[in-house]
C-alpha positions, 0 to 999 in steps of 0.5 A: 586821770579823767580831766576837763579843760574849759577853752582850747586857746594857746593855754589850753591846747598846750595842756591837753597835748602835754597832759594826753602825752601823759596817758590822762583822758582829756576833754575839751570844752570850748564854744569855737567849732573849728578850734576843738576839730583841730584838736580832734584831729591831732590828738585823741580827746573828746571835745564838746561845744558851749559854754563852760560855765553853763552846767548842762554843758558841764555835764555833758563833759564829764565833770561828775566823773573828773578827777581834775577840773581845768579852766583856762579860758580868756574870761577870768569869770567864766573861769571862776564860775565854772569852778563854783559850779563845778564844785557844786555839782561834783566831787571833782577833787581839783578845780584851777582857773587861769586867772589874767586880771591882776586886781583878782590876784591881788586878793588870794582870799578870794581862790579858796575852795570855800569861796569860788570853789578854786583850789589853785590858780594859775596866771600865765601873764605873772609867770611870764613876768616873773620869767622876764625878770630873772632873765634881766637880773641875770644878763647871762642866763638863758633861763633862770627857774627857782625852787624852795620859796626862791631858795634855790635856782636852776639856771641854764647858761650857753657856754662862750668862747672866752667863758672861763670853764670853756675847754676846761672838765667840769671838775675846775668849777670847784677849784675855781670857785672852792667857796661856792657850793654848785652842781651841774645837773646836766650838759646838753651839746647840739640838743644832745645830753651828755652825763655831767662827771668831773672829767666831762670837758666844757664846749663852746655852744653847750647848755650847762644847766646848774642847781646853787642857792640863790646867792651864788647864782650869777658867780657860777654863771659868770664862771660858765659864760663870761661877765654881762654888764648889768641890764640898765637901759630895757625898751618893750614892744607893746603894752598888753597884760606882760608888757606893762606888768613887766614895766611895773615891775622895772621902773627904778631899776632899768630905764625903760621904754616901752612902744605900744599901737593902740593910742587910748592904751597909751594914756592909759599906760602913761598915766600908770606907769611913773617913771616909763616913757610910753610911745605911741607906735610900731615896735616893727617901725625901724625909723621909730627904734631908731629915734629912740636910740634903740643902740644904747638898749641892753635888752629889747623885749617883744611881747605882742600878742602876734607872734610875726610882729615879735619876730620882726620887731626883735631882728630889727632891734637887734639889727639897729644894735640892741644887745640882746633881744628876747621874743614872746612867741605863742606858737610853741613851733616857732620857739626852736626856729627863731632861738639861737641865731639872731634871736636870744631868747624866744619863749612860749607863756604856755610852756612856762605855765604847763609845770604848775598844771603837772605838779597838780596832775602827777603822782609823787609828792611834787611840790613844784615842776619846770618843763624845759628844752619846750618839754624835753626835760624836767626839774621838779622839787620832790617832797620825800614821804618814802621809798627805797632812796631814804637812809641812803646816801645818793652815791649808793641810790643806783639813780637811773642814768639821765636823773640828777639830784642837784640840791636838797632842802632839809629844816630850810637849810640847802645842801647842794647834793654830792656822792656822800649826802644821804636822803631823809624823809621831809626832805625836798630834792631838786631833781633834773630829768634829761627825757621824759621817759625817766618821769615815771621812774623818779615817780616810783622812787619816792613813793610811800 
């Protein structure tokens, strides 16, 4: 596939290495010199400089030969001009924008190709929050993604010491539980996947990723894990775009605290928040969490837009006694180095915005696909229109080793899948994918 992307920030440089791993063609526009020669130099795209919503330099990328049109810029406008013009300058098939302010969003009339000549639109910021709060509605969880219009979750949960499944085959779940329907779809043990059987024993530090309706969520992460006490008290350090989206969202369900440095945002956050303290301050500043009984927090959160300061602040939290911390960390190389030890959680708004782009750019009926392990591993929701799977059921389906099918939605019902159940056409599979590698593969396997 021949695709442009407009800006080479965080977002757009995420794309182009995780869509050019891909074997697409990638071109990037951007206005700064130094950032596309620092693409230039790590992957094989062609880059050219200016502005994206100006036509000539549009053209000079490509877009009359585009098959996809990527802008991700930090300028909503710039973003939703290039697509309108774009549109008319070309036939490009797909235009998204990355769309930040939140009064845009709260129009979706406005993101239709008839309009501003956008066909999908993706918000980093809102997914980000979305993200942020199954993590909170799930104390357990290291990860929380939903499928089927939130009828299905796919949760990723360490397994602990006294967790009741810990030292037990994964075959104990149903006997535990004989009135919830779950299924493992994978084991990763010290970064390494193991086949998810009924005789497969559960180890203390294992990742157990597990698809089950949304209703039976936290019974089966309680089971893996061991019960949290529900998050009540939240304190948030900074109060850009995800901060304060986060604190919104929040407010009459946790208490919540949020520190922010810059003093005019303050009143201004003050005066849109009702029910969240706004402090003026340092989130690195131990006297100021401390003050502010940093002890009594269930989750400290760091989302500034400088990655150090996330780092700094969350250890200091943990530190002064906060149960859990969760980092926002914009380098994906920092992700992997701070997870796990005194960090929780650490995770990169560009990851979990690159699954939205994927489901665009891939073959194969996707209706929606979630990277995981920072791009190691997939789940994505296929939409099954044909291939040599329908009419079978999947014991008999010869899955390559290393795809699970965890669930399947038919006529809005789920069927969490087992040996016996057969494939239908309309169906919409939940499929987990422990490498890359096997992407393809899933792909011709669903194909009409």
């Amino acid at each position: 596939m021949n695709i442009v992307i407009i800006g080479a920030g965080q977002v757009g440089t995420s794309a182009a290495e995780r869509l050019i791993s891909e074997d697409n063609d990638i071109t990037v526009i951007d206005v700064d010199a130094d950032r596309l020669h620092a693409l230039q130099d790590r992957f094989d795209l062609r880059t050219v400089r200016g502005y994206g919503s100006n036509p000539s330099v549009l053209l000079d990328a490509g877009i009359r030969e585009a098959d996809l049109l990527l802008a991700v810029t930090q300028s909503d406008e710039t973003n939703m001009l290039a697509c309108r013009i774009a549109a008319t300058l070309s036939q490009v098939p797909t235009r998204i924008a990355r769309i930040r302010s939140a009064d845009y969003l709260a129009y979706p009339e406005l993101f239709v190709p008839e309009c501003l000549g956008v066909d999908f639109i993706i918000s980093p910021e809102e997914e980000i929050t979305r993200y942020l709060e199954r993590l909170i509605d799930y104390p357990e969880a290291l990860q929380v993604l939903e499928f089927a219009g939130g009828q299905i979750g796919l949760a990723a949960v360490r397994a602990e010491q006294d967790g009741p499944l810990t030292g037990r085959p994964l075959s104990a779940l149903r006997k535990d539980m004989p009135h919830v329907e779950a299924r493992v779809a994978a084991i990763f043990r010290k970064d390494r996947p193991l086949p998810p059987e009924g005789t497969t024993v559960v180890e203390e530090g294992d990742e157990v990723f597990f698809v089950a309706a949304r209703d039976n969520i936290s019974n089966v992460l309680r089971e893996v894990h061991g019960a949290e006490q529900p998050v009540r008290r939240v304190m948030i350090g900074g109060g850009g775009n995800i901060g304060r989206r986060l604190a919104r969202a929040l407010e009459g369900r946790c208490e919540v605290k949020l520190i922010e440095r810059n003093e005019r945002t303050c009143g201004l956050l003050a005066h849109e928040l009702e029910k969240t303290l706004v402090l003026h301050g340092e989130a690195t500043d131990e006297s100021l969490l401390q003050a502010e009984n940093i002890d009594d927090m269930d989750v400290f959160l760091a989302l500034t837009n400088d990655d150090q300061d996330n780092i700094i602040s969350a250890l200091l939290a943990k530190k002064c006694g906060a149960r859990k911390v969760i980092v926002l960390v914009n380098r994906m190389s920092y992700v992997d180095l701070v997870q796990g030890g005194k960090i929780d959680i650490a995770l990169s708004p560009a990851q979990a915005t690159i699954g939205t782009l994927l489901a665009h750019v891939r073959s194969g009926n996707l209706a929606q696909v979630h990277s995981l392990r920072l791009g190691a591993a997939e789940a994505m929701e296929v939409v099954v229109q044909g291939g040599r799977t329908i009419g079978r059921s999947l014991g008999d389906s010869d899955l390559p080793r290393g795809i699970t099918i965890g669930a399947v939605v038919r006529d809005g019902q789920v069927i969490i899948a087992h040996r016996n159940t057969v494939i239908e056409a309309g169906d919409h599979l939940i499929v987990f994918v422990v490498e890359k590698k096997l992407i393809r593969t899933v792909e011709r396997l669903f194909q009409t």
